[in-house]
MDAnalysis code that builds the backbone (N, CA, C; Angstrom):
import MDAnalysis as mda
import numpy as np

u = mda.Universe.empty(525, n_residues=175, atom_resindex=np.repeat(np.arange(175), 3), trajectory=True)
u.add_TopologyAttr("name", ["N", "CA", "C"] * 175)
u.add_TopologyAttr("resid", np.arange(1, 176))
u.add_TopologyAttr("resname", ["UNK", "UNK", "UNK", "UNK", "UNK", "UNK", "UNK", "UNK", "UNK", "UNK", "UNK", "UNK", "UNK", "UNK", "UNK", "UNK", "UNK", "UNK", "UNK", "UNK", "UNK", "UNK", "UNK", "UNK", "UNK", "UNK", "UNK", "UNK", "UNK", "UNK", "UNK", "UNK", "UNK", "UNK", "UNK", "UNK", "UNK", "UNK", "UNK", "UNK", "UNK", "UNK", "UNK", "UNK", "UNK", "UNK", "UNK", "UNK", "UNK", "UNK", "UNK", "UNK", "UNK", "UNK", "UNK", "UNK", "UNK", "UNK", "UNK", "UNK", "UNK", "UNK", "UNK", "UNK", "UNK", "UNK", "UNK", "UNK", "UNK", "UNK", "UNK", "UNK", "UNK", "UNK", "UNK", "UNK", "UNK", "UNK", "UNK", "UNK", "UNK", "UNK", "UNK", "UNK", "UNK", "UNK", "UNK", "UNK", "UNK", "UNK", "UNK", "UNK", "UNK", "UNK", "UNK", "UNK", "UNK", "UNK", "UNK", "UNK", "UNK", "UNK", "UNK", "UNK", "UNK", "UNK", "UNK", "UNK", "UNK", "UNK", "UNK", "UNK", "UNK", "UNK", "UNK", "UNK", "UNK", "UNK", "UNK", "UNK", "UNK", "UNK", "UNK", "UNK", "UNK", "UNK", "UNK", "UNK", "UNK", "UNK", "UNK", "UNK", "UNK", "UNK", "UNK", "UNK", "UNK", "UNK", "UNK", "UNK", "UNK", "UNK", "UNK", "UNK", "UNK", "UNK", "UNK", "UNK", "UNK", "UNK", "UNK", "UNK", "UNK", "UNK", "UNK", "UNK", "UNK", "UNK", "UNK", "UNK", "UNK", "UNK", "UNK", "UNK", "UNK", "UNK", "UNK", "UNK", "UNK", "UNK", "UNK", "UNK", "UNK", "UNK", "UNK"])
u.atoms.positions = np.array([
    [34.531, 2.772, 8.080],
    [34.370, 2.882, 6.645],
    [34.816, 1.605, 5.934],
    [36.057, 1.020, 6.592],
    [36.219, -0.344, 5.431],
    [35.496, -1.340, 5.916],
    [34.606, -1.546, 6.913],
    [33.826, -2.929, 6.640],
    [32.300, -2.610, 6.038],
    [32.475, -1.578, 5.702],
    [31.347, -1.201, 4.655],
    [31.672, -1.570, 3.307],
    [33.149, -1.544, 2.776],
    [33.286, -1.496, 1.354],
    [32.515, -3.436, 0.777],
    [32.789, -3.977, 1.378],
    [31.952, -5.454, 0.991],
    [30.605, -5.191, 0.664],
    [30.214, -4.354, 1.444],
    [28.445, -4.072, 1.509],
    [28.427, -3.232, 0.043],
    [29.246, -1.913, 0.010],
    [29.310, -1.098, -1.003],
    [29.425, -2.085, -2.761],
    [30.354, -2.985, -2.717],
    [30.977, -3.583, -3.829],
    [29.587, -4.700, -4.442],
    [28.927, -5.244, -3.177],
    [28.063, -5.852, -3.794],
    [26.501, -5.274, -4.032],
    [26.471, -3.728, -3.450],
    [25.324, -3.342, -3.995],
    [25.590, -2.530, -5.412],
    [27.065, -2.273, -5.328],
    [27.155, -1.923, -6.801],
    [27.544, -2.676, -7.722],
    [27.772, -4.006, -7.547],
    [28.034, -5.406, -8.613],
    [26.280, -5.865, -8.800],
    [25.452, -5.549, -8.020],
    [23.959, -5.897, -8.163],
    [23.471, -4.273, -9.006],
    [23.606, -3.310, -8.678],
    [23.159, -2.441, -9.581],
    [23.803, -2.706, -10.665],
    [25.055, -2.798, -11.597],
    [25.340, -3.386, -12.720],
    [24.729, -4.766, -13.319],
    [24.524, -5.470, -12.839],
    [23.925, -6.593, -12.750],
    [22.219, -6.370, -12.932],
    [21.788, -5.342, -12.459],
    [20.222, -5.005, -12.990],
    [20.314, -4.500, -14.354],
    [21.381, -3.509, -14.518],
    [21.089, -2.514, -15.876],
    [21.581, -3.837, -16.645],
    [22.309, -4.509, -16.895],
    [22.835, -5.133, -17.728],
    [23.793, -4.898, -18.824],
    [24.602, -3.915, -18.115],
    [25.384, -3.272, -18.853],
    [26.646, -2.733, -18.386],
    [28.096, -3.423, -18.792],
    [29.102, -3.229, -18.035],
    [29.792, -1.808, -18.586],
    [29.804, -0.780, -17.888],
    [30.074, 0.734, -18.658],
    [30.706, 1.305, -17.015],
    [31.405, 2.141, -17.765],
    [32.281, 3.163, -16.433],
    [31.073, 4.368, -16.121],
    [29.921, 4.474, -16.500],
    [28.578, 5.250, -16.506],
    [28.262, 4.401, -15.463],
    [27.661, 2.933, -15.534],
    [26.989, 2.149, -14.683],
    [27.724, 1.687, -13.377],
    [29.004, 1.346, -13.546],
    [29.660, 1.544, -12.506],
    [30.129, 2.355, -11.254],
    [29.938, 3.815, -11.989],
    [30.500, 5.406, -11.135],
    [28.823, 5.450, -10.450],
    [27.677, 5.120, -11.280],
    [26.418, 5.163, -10.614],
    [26.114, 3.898, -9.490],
    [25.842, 2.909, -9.729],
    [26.122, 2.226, -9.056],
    [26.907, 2.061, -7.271],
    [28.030, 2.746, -7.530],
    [28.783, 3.064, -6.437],
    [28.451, 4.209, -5.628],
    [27.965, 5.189, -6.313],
    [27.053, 6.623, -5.849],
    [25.704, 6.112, -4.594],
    [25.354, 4.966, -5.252],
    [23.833, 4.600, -5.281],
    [24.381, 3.846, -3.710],
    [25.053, 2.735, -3.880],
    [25.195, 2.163, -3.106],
    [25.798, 2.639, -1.443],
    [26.622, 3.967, -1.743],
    [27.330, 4.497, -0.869],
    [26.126, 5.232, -0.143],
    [25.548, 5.510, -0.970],
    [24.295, 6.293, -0.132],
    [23.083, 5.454, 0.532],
    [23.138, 4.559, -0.381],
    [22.378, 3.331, 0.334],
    [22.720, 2.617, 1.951],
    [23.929, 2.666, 2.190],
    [25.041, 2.118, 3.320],
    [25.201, 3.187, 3.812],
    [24.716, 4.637, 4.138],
    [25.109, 5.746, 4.548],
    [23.619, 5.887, 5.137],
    [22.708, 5.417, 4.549],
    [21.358, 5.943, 4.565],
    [20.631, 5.096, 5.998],
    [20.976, 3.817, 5.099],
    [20.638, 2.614, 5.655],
    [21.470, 1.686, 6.537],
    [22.367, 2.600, 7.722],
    [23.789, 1.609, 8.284],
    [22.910, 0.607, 8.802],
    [23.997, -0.375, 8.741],
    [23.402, -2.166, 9.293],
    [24.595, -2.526, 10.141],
    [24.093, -2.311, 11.799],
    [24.736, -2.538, 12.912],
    [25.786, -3.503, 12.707],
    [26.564, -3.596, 13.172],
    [27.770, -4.332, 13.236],
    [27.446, -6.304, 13.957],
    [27.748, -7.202, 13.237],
    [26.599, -8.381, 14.218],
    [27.277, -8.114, 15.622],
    [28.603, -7.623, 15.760],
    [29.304, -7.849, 17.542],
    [28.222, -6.777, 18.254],
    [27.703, -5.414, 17.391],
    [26.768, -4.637, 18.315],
    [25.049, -5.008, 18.548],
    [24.401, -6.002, 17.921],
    [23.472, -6.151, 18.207],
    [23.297, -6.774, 19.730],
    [22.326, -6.491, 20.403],
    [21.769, -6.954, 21.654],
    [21.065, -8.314, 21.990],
    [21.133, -8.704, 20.836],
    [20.155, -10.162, 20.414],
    [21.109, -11.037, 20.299],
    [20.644, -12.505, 20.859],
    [21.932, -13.781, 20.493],
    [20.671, -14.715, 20.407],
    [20.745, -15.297, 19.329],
    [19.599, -16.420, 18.996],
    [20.259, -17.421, 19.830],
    [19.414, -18.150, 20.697],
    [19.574, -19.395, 21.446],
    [18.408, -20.581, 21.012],
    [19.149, -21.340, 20.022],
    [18.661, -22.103, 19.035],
    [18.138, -23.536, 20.019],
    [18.014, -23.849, 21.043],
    [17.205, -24.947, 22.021],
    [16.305, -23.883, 22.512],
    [15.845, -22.717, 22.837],
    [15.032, -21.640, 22.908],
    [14.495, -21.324, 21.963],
    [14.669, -21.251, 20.798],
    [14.413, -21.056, 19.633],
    [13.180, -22.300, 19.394],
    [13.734, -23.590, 19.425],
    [12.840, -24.622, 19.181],
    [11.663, -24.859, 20.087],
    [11.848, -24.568, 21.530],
    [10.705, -24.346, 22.440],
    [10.021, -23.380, 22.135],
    [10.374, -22.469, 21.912],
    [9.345, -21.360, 21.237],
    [8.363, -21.839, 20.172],
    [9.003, -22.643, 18.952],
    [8.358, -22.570, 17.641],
    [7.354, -24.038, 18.081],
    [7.813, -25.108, 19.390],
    [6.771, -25.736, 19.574],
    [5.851, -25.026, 20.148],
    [5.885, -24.617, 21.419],
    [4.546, -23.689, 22.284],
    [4.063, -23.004, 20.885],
    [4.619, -22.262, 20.465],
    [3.654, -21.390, 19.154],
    [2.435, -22.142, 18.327],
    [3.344, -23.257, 18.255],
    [2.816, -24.258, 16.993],
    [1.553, -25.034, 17.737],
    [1.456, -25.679, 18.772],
    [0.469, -25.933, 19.850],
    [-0.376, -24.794, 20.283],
    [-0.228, -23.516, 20.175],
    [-0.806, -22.316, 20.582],
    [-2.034, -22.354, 19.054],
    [-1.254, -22.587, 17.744],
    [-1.939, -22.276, 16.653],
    [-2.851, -23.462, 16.792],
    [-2.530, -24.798, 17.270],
    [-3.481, -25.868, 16.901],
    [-4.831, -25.695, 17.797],
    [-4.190, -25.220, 19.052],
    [-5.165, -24.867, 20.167],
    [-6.894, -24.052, 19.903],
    [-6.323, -22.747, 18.832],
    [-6.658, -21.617, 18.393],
    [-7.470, -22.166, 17.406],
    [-7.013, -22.848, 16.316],
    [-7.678, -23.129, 15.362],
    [-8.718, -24.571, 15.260],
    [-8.568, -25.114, 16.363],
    [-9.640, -26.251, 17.005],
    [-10.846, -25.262, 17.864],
    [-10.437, -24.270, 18.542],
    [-11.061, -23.396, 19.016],
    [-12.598, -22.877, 18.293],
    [-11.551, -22.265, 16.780],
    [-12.337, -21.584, 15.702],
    [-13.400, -22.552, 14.700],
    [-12.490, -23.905, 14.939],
    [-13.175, -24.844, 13.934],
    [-14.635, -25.064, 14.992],
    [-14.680, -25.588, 15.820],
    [-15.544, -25.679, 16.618],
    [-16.627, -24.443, 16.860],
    [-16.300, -23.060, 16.557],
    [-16.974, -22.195, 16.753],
    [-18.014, -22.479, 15.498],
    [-17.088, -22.687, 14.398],
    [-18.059, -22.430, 12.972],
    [-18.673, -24.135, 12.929],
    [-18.451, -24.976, 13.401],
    [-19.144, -25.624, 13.053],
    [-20.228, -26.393, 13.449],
    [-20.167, -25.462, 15.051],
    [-21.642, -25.303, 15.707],
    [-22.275, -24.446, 15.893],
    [-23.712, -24.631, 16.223],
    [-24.625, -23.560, 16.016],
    [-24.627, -22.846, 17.142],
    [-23.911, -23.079, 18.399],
    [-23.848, -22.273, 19.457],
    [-22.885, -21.279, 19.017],
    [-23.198, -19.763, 19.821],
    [-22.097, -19.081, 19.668],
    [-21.595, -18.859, 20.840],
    [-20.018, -18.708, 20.911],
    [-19.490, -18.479, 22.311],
    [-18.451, -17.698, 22.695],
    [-18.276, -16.685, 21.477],
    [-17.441, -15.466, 21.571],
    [-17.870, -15.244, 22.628],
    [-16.895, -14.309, 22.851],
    [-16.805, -13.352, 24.185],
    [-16.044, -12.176, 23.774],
    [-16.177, -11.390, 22.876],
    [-14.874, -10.619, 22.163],
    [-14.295, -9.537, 23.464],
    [-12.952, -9.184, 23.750],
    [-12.532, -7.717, 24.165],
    [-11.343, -7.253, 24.139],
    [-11.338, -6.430, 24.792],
    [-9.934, -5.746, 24.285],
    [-8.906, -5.712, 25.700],
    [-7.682, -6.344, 25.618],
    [-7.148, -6.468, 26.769],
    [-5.611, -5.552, 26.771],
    [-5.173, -4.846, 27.667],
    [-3.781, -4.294, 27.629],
    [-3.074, -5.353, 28.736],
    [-1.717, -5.620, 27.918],
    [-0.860, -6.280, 28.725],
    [0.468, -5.889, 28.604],
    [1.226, -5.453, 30.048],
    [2.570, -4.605, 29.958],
    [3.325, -5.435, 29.522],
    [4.466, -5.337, 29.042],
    [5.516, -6.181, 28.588],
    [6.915, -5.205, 28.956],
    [7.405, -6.752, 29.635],
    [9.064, -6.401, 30.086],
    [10.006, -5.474, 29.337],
    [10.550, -4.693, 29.426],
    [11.675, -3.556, 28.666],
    [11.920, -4.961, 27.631],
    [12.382, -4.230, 26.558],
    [13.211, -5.236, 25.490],
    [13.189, -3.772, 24.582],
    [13.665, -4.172, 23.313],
    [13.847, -3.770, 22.432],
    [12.652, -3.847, 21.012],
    [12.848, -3.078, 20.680],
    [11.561, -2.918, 19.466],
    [11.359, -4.164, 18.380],
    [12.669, -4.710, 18.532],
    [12.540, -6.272, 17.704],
    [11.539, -7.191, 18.201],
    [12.205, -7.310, 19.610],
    [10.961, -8.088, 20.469],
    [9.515, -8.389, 20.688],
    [9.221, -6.568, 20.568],
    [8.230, -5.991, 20.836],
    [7.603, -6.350, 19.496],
    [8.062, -6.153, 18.421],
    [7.568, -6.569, 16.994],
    [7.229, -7.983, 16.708],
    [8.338, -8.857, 17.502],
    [8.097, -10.206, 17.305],
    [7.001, -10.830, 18.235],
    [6.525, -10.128, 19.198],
    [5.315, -10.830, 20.124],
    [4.319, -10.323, 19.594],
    [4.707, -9.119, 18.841],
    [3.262, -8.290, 18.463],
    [2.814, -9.380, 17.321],
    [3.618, -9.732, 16.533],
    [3.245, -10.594, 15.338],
    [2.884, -11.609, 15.839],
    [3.266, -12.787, 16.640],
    [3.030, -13.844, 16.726],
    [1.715, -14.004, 17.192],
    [1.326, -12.695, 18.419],
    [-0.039, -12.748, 19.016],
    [-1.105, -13.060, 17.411],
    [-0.647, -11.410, 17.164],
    [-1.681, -11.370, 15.685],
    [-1.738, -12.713, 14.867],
    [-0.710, -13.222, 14.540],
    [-0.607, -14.641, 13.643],
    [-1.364, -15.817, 14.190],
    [-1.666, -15.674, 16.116],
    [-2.342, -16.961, 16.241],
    [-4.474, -16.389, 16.004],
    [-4.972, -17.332, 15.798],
    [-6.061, -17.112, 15.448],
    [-6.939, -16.110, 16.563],
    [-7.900, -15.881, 16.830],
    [-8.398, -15.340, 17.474],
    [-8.370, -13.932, 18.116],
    [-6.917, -13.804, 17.854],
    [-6.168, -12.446, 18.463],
    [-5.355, -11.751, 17.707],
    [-5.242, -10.380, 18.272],
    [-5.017, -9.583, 17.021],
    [-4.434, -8.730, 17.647],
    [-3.207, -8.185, 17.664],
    [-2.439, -6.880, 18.162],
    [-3.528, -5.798, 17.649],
    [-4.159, -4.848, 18.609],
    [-4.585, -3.869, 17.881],
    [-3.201, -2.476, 18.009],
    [-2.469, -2.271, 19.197],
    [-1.781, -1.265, 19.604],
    [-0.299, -1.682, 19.935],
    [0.597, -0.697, 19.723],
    [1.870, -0.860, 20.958],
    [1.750, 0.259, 21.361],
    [2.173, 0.649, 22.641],
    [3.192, 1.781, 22.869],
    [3.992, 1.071, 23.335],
    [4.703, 2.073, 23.475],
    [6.621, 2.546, 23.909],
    [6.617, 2.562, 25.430],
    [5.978, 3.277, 25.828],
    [5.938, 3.730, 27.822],
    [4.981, 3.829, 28.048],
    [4.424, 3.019, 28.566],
    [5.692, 1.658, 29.463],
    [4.997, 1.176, 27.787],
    [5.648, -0.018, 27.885],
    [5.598, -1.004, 26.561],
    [4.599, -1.822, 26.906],
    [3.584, -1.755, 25.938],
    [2.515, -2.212, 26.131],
    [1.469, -2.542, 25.078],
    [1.385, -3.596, 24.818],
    [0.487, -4.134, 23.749],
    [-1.280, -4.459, 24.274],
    [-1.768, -3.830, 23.338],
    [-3.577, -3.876, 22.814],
    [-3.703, -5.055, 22.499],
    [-4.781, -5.981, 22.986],
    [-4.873, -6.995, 22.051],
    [-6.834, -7.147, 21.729],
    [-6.764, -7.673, 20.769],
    [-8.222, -7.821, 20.815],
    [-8.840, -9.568, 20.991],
    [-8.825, -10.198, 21.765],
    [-9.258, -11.736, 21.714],
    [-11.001, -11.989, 21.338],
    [-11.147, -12.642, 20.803],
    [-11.987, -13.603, 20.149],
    [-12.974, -14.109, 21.154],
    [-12.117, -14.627, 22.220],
    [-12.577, -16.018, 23.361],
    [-12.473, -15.203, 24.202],
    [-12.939, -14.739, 24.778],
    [-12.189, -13.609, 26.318],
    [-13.361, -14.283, 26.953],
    [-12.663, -15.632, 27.937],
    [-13.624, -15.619, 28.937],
    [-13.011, -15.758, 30.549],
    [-11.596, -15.455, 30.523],
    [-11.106, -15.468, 31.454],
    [-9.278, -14.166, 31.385],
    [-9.727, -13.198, 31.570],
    [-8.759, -11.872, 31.170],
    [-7.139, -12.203, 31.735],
    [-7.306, -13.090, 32.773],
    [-6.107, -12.706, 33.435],
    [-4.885, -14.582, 32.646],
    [-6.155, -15.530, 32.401],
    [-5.793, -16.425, 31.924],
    [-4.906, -16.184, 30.417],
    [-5.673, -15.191, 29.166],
    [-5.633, -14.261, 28.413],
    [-3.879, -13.591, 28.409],
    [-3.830, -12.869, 29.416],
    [-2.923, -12.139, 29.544],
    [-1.624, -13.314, 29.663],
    [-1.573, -13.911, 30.413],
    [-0.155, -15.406, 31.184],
    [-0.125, -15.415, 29.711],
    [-1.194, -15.993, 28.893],
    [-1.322, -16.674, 27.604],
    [0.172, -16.124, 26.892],
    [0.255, -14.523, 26.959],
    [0.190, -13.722, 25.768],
    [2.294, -13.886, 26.705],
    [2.695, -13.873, 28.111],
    [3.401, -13.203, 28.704],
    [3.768, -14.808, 28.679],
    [3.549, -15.891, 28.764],
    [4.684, -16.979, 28.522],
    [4.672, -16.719, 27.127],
    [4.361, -16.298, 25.885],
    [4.794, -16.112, 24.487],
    [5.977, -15.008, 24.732],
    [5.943, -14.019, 25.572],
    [6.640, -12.885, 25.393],
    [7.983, -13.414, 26.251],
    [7.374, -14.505, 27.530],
    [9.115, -14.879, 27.741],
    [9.901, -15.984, 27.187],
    [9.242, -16.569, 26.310],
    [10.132, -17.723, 25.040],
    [10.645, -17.252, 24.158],
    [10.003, -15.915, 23.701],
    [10.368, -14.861, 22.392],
    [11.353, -13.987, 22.737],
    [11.729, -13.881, 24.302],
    [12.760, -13.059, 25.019],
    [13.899, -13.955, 25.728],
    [13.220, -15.528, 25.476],
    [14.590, -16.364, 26.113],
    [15.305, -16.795, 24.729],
    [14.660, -16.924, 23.393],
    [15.071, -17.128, 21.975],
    [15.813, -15.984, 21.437],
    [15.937, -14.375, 22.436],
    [16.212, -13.624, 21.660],
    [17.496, -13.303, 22.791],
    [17.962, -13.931, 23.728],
    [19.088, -13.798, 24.555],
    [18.504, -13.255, 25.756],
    [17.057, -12.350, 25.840],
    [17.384, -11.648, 27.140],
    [17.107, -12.365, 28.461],
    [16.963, -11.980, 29.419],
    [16.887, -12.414, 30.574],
    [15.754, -12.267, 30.965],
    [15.191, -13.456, 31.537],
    [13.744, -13.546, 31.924],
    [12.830, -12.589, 33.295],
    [14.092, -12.057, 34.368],
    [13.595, -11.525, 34.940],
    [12.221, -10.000, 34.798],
    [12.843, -9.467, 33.687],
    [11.857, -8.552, 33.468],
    [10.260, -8.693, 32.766],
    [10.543, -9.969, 32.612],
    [8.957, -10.142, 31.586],
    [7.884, -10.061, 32.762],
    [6.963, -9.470, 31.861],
    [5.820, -9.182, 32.937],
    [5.925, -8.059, 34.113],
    [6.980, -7.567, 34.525],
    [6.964, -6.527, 35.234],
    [6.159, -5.539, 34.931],
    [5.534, -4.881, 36.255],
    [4.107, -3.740, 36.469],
    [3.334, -4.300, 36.167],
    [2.052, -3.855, 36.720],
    [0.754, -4.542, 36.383],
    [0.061, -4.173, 35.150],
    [-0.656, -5.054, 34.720],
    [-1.279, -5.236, 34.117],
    [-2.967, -4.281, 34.032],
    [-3.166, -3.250, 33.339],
    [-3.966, -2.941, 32.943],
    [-5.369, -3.365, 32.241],
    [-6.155, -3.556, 32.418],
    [-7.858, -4.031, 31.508],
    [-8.108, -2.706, 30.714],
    [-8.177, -3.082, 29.886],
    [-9.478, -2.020, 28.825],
    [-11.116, -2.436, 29.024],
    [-11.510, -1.819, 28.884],
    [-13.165, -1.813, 28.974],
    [-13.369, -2.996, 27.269],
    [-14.183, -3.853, 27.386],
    [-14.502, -4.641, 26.361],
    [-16.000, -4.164, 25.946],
    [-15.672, -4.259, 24.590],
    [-17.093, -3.926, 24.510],
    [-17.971, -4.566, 23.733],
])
């Protein structure tokens, strides 16, 4: 309960601070608001989170990403600005190592964010992301693609590399 009261004091110095009005009304509310807010909404302790940002991991990540986007979007420029077409669109499942739902959120985004590809799915069990690619002309090339993103995003997020990619890998029918 007391390393909440910091959290408590400044969501009720910010609810006074919205109404604009310093009153023992806005204050007794305020503190109501906030207690339930921090009751509603607990925010893990930083010693209990499972995650340790490793900031030289961190920067290898945001280069490969950043080379992933230039890759992608030379890809796309080239698509539109010739008259050949050379999609290959489909839909690929690729397992991903145990982690945590942060993880799982953060590969899901980054896939979606680079061009061409698009998280369509997760599940939970086994953990496993849908993707839909653009370029699919080689599935298994596709997949490494997606599973060195998922072990830079899991060496940036503390865990241990052994599990990435564990179980095989599933195909969806493309259509």
């Amino acid at each position: 309960m007391t390393r909440r009261i910091p959290l408590v004091t400044w969501l009720a110095l910010l609810w006074v601070l919205l109404w604009r009005d310093l009153t023992v009304a806005n204050v007794v509310g305020g503190v109501v608001v906030a207690v339930a807010v921090s009751t509603l909404f607990a925010v893990p302790r930083l010693g209990e989170s499972e995650h340790r940002v490793r900031p030289v991991a961190v920067v290898t990540l945001l280069g490969y990403f950043s080379w992933k986007l230039v890759q992608a979007n030379v890809v796309l420029a080239r698509e539109v600005l010739t008259r050949r077409d050379t999609t290959r669109t489909g839909i690929i499942a690729v397992r991903l190592g145990p982690a945590s739902d942060i993880v799982t959120t953060i590969i899901a985004n980054a896939v979606s964010l680079t061009p061409g590809t698009l998280t369509l799915e997760t599940r939970p069990d086994p953990r496993t992301l849908y993707v839909h690619v653009l370029h699919l002309h080689d599935v298994e090339r596709a997949r490494s693609d997606i599973h060195r993103l998922e072990q830079l995003i899991r060496r940036a997020n503390g865990y241990d590399d052994d599990a990435v990619g564990s179980g095989k890998q599933q195909a969806a029918g493309q259509p």
